[in-house]
N, C-alpha and C positions, 0 to 999 in steps of 0.2 A: 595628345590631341592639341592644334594650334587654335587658338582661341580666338580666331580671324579666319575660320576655315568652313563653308558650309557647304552641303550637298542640294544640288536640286535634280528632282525624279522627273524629267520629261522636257522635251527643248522645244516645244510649241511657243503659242505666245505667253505663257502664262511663266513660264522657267525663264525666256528670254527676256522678260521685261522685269524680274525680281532680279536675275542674275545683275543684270547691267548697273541697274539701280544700285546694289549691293558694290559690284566694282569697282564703281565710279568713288564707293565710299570708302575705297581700301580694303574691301574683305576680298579673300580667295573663294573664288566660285568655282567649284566644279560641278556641270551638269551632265547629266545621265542620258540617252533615249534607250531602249529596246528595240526601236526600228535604225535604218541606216541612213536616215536624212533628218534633218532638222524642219522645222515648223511645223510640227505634228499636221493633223487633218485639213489647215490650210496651205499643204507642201505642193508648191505648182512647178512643171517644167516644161520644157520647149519640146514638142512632138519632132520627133527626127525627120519624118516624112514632108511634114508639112509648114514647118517654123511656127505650128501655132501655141502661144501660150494654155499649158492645160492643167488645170483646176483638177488634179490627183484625184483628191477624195469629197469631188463634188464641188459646184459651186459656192465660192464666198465673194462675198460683197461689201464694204466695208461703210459702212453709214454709223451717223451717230450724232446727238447735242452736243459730247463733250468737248468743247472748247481745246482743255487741254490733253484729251485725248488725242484728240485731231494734232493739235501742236506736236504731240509725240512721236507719231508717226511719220510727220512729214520730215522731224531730222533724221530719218533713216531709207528715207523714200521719195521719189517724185510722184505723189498721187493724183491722177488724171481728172478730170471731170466723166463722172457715171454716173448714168443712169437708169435703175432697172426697172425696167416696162418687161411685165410676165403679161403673157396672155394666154388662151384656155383653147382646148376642142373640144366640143359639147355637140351632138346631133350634127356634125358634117358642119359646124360653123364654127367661125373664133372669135373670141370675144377678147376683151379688155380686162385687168384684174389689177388692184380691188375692182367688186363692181362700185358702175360710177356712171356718170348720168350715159354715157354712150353706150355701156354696158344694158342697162334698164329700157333704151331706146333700142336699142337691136333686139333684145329676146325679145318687147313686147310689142314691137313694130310699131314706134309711134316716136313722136316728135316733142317730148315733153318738156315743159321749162324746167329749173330746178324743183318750184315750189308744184308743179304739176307732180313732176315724180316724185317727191317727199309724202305725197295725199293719195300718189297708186300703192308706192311700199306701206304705210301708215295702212291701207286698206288691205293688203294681204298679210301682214302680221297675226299674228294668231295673241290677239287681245286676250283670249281667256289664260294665256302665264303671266302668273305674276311676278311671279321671282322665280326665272327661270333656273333650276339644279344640274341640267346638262347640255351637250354641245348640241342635242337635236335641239329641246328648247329654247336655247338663247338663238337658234338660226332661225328656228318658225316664229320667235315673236317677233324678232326683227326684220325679216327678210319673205318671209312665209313661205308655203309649202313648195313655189313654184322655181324661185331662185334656189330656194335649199337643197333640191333633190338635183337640180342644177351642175351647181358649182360646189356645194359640200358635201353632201349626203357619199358618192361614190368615192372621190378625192381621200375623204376622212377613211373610209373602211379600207382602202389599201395603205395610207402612208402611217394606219395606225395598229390596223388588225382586228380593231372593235366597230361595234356600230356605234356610232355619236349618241346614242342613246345611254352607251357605256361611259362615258366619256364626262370631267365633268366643265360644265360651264366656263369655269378660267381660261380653259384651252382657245376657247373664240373671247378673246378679250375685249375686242372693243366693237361699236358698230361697223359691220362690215360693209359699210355703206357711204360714197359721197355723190353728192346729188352737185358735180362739175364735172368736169371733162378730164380732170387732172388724173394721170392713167400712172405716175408715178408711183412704182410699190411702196415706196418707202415716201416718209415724211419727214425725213430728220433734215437739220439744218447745213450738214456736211455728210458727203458723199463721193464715193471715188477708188478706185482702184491701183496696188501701187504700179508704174509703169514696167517694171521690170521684174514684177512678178513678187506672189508673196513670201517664197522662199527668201528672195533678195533682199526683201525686210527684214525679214528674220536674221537672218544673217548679218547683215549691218547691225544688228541691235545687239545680236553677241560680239560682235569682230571690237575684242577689251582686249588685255595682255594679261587681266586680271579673273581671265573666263578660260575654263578647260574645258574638252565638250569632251564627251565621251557616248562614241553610236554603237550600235548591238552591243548596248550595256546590259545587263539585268541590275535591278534592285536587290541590293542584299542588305538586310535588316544590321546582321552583324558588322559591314564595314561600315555603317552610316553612323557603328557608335564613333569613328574616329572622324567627327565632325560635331562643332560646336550647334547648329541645328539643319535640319531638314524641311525643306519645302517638298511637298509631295501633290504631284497633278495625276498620278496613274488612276487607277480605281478604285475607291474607295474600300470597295466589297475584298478585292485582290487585293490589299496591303494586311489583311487578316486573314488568307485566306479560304476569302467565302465562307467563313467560320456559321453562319448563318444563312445560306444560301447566294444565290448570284440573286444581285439587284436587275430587273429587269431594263433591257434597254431594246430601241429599234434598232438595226442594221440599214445598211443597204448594201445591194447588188449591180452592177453598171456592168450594163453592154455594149463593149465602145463600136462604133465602125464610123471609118472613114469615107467623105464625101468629095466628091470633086465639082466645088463649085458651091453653090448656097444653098443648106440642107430645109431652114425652113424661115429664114429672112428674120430672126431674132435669138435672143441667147437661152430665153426659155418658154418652153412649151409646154403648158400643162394638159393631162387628160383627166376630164372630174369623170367619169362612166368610169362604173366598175368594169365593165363588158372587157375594157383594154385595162393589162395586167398592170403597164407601168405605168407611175405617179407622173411622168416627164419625160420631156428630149432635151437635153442641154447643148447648143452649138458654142464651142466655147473661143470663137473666134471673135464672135461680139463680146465675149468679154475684154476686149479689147481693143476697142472701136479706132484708134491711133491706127492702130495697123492693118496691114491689107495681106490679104492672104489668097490664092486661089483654093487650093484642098483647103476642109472642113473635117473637124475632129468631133463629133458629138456622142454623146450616152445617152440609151436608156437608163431610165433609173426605176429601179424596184426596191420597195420597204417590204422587212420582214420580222421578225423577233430575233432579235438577236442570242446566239449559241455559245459555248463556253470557245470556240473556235472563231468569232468573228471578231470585229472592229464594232464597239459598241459608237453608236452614234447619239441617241434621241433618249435619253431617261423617261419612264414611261409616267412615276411617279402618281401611281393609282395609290386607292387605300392602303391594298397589302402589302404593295413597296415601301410608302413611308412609316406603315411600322416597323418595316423591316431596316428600313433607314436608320430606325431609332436605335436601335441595336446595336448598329455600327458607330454611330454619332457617340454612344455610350461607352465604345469601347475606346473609341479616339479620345474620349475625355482622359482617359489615363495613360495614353503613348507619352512621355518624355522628349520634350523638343524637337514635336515636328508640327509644323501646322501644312493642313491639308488643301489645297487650292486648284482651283480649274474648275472645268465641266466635268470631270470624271473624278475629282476628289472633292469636289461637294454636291458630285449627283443632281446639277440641274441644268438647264438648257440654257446657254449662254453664248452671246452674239458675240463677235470679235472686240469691241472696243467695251463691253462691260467686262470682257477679263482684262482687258488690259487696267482697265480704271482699278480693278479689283487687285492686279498686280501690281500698282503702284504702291496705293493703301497699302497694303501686307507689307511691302519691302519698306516703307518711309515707319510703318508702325512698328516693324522689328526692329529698326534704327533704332528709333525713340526707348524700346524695350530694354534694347542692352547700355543706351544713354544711363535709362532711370533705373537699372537692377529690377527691371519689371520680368515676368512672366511672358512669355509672349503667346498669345491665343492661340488654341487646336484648331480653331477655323475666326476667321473673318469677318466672317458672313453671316447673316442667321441662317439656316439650317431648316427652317419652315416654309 
């Protein structure tokens, strides 16, 4: 075994951004995938038909605080100016999302100032929770009966498979509500898309001389003893497995068809009514506003549960999965030099630039680990 030699399980962002790190420092990287492309679930490529840049395995969007996240990316990238405005079909109308003061003036038909609209919402709130325990009540205290059944109520029971009732609280984190016109999804400080797709990043972030990529790989437990350690992003459940069952996750289903001309004049399109099956239309030619395209590439998107046959996407992370968690988490305490990383090796729902933060840390902390003759951690992260 060369004692500068390590394995990483999966060439997303998470294996891309540990491996580089690592190379740059003199170790030999070899990375693994089981699929035949690199950048795991944010792998985008150019539609043959139509030249439009398209987002594989669903929309991603790249926002975030991090200073030096953002600085990471852009030595590997030209990232654009974006910005993603989602908006909704509700009863034969559209609206704006988050809601927001235009939002509040269209459903209720009236012409409200801020502090007007703050004393309608504050009036339809369902005052009697106090400490709301689920997703239904954190939306009726804050939003009440009339927005929730709205824009959540239907939305949640397909992108999750339960009623918000099931569901608990954290999932609606914060108020869903701003009382401006600012129709911006997102609020982070940095925003943007990279110009030439997120494959192209990915790829720049591997293109070392000290990274070997290896696609329609399998994981094999026994060749990874001939590596000083293993990063591992597969799934958690699957690197044991499923010794304890499959951890639940959502899927999705997309059904592409091509448009000729502008399918519905933005990049995303929500439906909150159950009545219609999918959660969305994605046109994915506003993802990329630089460019001009005639044909339109878009999907339906539909959420389901996910099968021992699917692409897990959304960890569902109910009670009886994070007991079930524990399980695993207990049994990784005793794996031998590997630690576990990503969305699917530590089982939680993570935005592109918190893996990446996440894969800096792990690769600057195993530096440091074999620096000091330390141990280096099964996970990261916390785990709760």
């Amino acid at each position: 075994m060369s004692e500068k030699r390590v394995l990483i399980v999966g060439a997303g962002f998470s294996g891309a951004v540990i491996g580089r790190i690592l190379a740059e420092n003199d170790w030999n990287v070899h990375i693994i995938d089981e699929r035949s492309h690199t950048a795991g679930n944010s792998y985008s490529e150019r539609d043959k038909d139509t030249g439009v840049m398209v987002h594989i395995y669903g929309p991603h969007i790249f926002h975030t605080d991090n200073e030096d996240v953002w600085n990471f990316v852009n030595k590997y990238s030209e990232m654009m100016p974006y910005v993603n405005r989602v908006k909704t079909t509700v009863k034969g109308q559209v609206f704006s999302l988050p809601i927001n003061l235009h939002t509040i003036n269209q459903f209720f038909q009236k012409a409200l100032s801020p502090d007007q609209a703050k004393e309608l919402i504050a009036e339809k709130g369902d005052e009697s929770i106090k400490e709301p325990e689920t997703f239904e009540e954190q939306a009726l205290k804050f939003v009440g009966k009339e927005l929730y059944e709205a824009f959540f109520k239907g939305y949640t029971l397909k992108q999750w498979g339960l009623h918000p009732s099931e569901l608990p609280a954290s999932i609606l984190k914060r108020l869903p509500v701003r009382f401006n016109y600012d129709d911006n999804y997102f609020s982070h400080k940095f925003q943007g898309m990279p110009k030439r797709g997120y494959t192209d990043l990915v790829d720049n972030i591997l293109d070392h001389p000290g990274i070997k990529i290896s696609l329609n790989t399998v994981f094999d437990k026994e060749k990874a003893k001939n590596y000083k350690h293993v990063f591992y992003s597969g799934p958690l459940d699957g690197y044991f497995h499923h010794q304890y069952g499959r951890l639940a996750y959502r899927t999705l289903d997309f059904e592409r068809f091509i448009y000729q001309g502008d399918f519905q004049g933005t990049a995303v399109m929500n439906y909150g009514e159950e009545s219609v099956p999918y959660t969305r239309i994605t046109e994915h030619k506003y993802f990329a506003p630089w460019e001009s395209h005639e044909g339109s590439v878009c999907y339906r998107e539909y959420s389901r549960l996910c099968t021992e046959k699917d692409l897990p996407y959304y960890p569902i992370r109910l009670v009886g999965e994070m007991n079930q968690l524990d399980q695993y988490i207990e049994l990784a305490e005793k794996e031998p030099d590997i630690t576990f990383v990503g969305r699917l090796g530590t089982y939680r729902y993570l935005d592109m630039d918190v893996t990446i933060a996440e894969a800096i840390k792990t690769a600057r902390l195993f530096l440091k680990s074999i620096e000091n003759n330390e141990k280096m951690p099964v996970f990261t992260v916390s785990m709760k």
